[in-house]
N, C-alpha and C positions, 0 to 999 in steps of 0.2 A: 649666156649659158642656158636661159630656162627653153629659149627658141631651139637651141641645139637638140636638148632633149626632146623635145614636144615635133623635130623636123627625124629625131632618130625615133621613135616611139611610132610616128605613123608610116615610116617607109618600112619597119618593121613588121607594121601591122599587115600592109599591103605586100610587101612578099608574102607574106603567111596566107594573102587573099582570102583571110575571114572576116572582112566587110562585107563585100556583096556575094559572096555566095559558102553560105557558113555549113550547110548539111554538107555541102558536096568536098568542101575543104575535111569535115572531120570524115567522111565517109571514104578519102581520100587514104588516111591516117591508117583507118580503121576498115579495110578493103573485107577483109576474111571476116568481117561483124557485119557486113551491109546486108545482109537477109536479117538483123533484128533492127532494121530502121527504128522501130518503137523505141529501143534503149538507145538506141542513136539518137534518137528528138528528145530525148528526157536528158540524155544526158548535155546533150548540145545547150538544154534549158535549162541544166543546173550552172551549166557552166556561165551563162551569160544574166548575172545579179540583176543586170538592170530593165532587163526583156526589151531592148531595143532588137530582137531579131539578129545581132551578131555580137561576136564575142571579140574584144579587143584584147591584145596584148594584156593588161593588169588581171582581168580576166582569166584568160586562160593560165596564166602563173599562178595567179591564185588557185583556180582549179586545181592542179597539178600538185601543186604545195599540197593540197588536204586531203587528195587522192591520196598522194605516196608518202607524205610523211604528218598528216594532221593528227591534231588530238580527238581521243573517241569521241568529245562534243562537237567538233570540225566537222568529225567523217559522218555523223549522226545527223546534224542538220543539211550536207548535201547531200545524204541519200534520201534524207526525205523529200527534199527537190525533186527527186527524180523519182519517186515513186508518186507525187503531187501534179497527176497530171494536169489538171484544170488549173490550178494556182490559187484554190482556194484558202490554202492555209490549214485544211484538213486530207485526212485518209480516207478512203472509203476501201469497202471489201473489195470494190470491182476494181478498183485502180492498183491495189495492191498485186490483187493473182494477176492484172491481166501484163503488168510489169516483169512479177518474176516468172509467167508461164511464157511471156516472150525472150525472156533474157535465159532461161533454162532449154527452152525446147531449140532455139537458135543454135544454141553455144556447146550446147552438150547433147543435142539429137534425141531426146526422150521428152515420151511424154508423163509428165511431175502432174498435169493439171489436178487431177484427184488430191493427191499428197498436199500441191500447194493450198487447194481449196481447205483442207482439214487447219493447215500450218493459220491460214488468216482466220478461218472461225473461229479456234480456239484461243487466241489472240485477243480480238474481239472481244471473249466473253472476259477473257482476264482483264483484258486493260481496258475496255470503254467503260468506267465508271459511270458514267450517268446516262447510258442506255440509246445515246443520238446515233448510232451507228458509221460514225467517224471518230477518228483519231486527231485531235492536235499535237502541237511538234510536242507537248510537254508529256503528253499522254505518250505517244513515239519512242521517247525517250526512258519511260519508265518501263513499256515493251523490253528495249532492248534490256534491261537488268533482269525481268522475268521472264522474257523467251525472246532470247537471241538471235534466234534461226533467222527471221527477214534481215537484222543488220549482218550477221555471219553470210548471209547467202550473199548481197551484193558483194561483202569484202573477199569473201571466198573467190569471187568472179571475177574482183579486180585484182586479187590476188594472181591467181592466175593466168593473166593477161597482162603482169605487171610492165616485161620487158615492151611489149607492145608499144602501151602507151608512156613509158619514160622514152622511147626513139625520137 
């Protein structure tokens, strides 16, 4: 039985063809989103835990699980995935706006960049306690109970895009 599963799990995988060519499988998905490639590669990054460059079957269910029905500590630590672009394990200001000014000006055709710029300095001043000018996930997290806004702005986004990505 365990051969069955492991001979259905990769033929699975391989029709879904996100082994070898994983941007272009989600970009696939996600046609009418391919002018924000940026949120495309973040998210492509959240989605894939173990950064081998593709996203297997466990993977992407998981993803999708915490997209559409996780708990706020779920959806809290994969949007800071996606907002982490380097994988360092922290935020910085730049990674932040240059995330939501790409996922904002793509998706909704206006330019936020000012607005969003205000949204992460003030942020900043509230939640970086000890002045490093990044955020850790735990720092991240306390963000979202004092200012919502960046966790509401990606949920808003996947919000509204929900039917998309349940197809």
């Amino acid at each position: 039985m365990p051969g069955r599963i492991q001979h259905d799990h990769q033929t699975a995988v391989c029709e879904c063809n996100m082994i070898k060519r994983p941007t272009k499988t989600i970009k696939k998905y996600f046609q009418q989103w391919s002018a924000g490639s940026l949120f495309l590669e973040r998210l492509f990054d959240a989605f894939d835990v173990n950064h081998d460059k593709s996203i297997d079957l466990e993977e992407f269910v998981q993803g999708l699980n915490i997209l559409l029905k996780g708990t706020p500590e779920e959806k809290l630590e994969f949007s800071f995935r996606i907002y982490d672009i380097d994988h360092d394990g922290f935020l910085t200001k730049k990674e932040l706006q240059r995330i939501m000014n790409s996922m904002y000006s793509t998706f909704y055709n206006e330019d936020q960049s000012q607005r969003i710029k205000e949204i992460v300095e003030r942020i900043f001043e509230d939640i970086d306690v000890n002045g490093d000018n990044q955020l850790t996930l735990q720092e991240y997290k306390l963000s979202a109970l004092k200012e919502p806004l960046v966790v509401d702005f990606l949920q808003q986004f996947m919000n509204d895009n929900a039917e998309i990505i349940s197809e």
